[in-house]
N, C-alpha and C positions, 0 to 999 in steps of 0.2 A: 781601322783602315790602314794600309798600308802607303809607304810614301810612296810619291807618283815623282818616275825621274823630270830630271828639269827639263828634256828637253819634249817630252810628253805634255808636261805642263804650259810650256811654251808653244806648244801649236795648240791647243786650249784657249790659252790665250790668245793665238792669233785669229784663230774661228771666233772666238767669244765676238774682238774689234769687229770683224767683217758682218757678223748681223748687228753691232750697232750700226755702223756704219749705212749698212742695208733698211735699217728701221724698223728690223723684225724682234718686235719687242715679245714674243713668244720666246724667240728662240736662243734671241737674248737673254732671257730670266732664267730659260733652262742651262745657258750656258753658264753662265753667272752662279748657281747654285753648285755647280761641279766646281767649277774654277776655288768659288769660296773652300769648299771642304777639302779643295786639294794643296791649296795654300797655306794650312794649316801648319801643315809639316815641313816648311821650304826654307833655308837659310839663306837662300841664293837674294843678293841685296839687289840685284839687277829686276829679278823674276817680281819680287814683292813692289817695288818699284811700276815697274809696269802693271800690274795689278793695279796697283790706287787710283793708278791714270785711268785704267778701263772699268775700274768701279764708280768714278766720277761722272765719266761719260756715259755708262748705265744708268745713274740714277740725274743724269739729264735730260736721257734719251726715255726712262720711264715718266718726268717731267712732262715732257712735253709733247708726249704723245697720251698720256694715261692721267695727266695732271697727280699723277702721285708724288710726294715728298718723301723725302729718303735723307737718311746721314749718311755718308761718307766718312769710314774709319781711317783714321791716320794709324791704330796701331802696325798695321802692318811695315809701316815704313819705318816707326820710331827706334831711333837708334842706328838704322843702315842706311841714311839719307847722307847721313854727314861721315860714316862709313865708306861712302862709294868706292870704289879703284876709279882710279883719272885714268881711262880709257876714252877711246870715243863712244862704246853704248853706255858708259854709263854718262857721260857729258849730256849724250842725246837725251837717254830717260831724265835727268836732272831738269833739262831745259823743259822739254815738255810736261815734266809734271808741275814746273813753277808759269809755265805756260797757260795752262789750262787752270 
C-alpha cells in the first residue's frame, strides 16, 4: 500500500468522527478499517493522536450500540504523546485524548 498524504488522511478521519457521531455504526466500521490501514504508515504525531481518540470513540460507539467489546491500542500514540509540538492543535489533541 502506498502512503496516504496526511491531509487525505485527515478528512478520513474527519468523515470517520462524523458517522460516529451520527451512530452509523456500518459506516463507521467501514470507516475505521481504512483509517486503520492507512495509519499504518503516518508519522504525523498530531494525525495518530487523533486516531486513538476516534478509535476510542468507535469502540464505544460499537459498545453501545452492538454491545461489542473492543481494545483500544495505545501503540499508535506511544512515543509521539510526550513528543507533541506545543502548538494549539496539538494542546487540543492532548486535552481531548486525556479527556476521553
Amino acid at each position: 500500500m502506498s502512503k496516504v498524504p496526511v491531509a487525505e488522511l485527515a478528512s478520513l478521519l474527519n468523515d470517520w468522527n462524523m458517522e460516529i457521531k451520527k451512530d452509523h455504526a456500518d459506516e463507521a466500521e467501514r470507516l475505521f478499517a481504512k483509517a486503520k490501514q492507512a495509519v499504518e504508515e503516518i508519522d504525523d504525531a498530531d494525525i495518530l493522536i487523533y486516531y486513538s481518540l476516534l478509535e476510542k470513540r468507535h469502540h464505544i460507539l460499537m459498545y453501545n450500540l452492538r454491545g461489542q467489546k473492543g481494545n483500544v491500542s495505545t501503540k499508535s500514540i506511544e512515543g509521539h504523546y510526550g513528543k507533541k509540538k506545543e502548538d494549539d492543535l496539538s494542546n487540543r489533541l492532548a486535552y481531548y485524548f486525556d479527556f476521553l
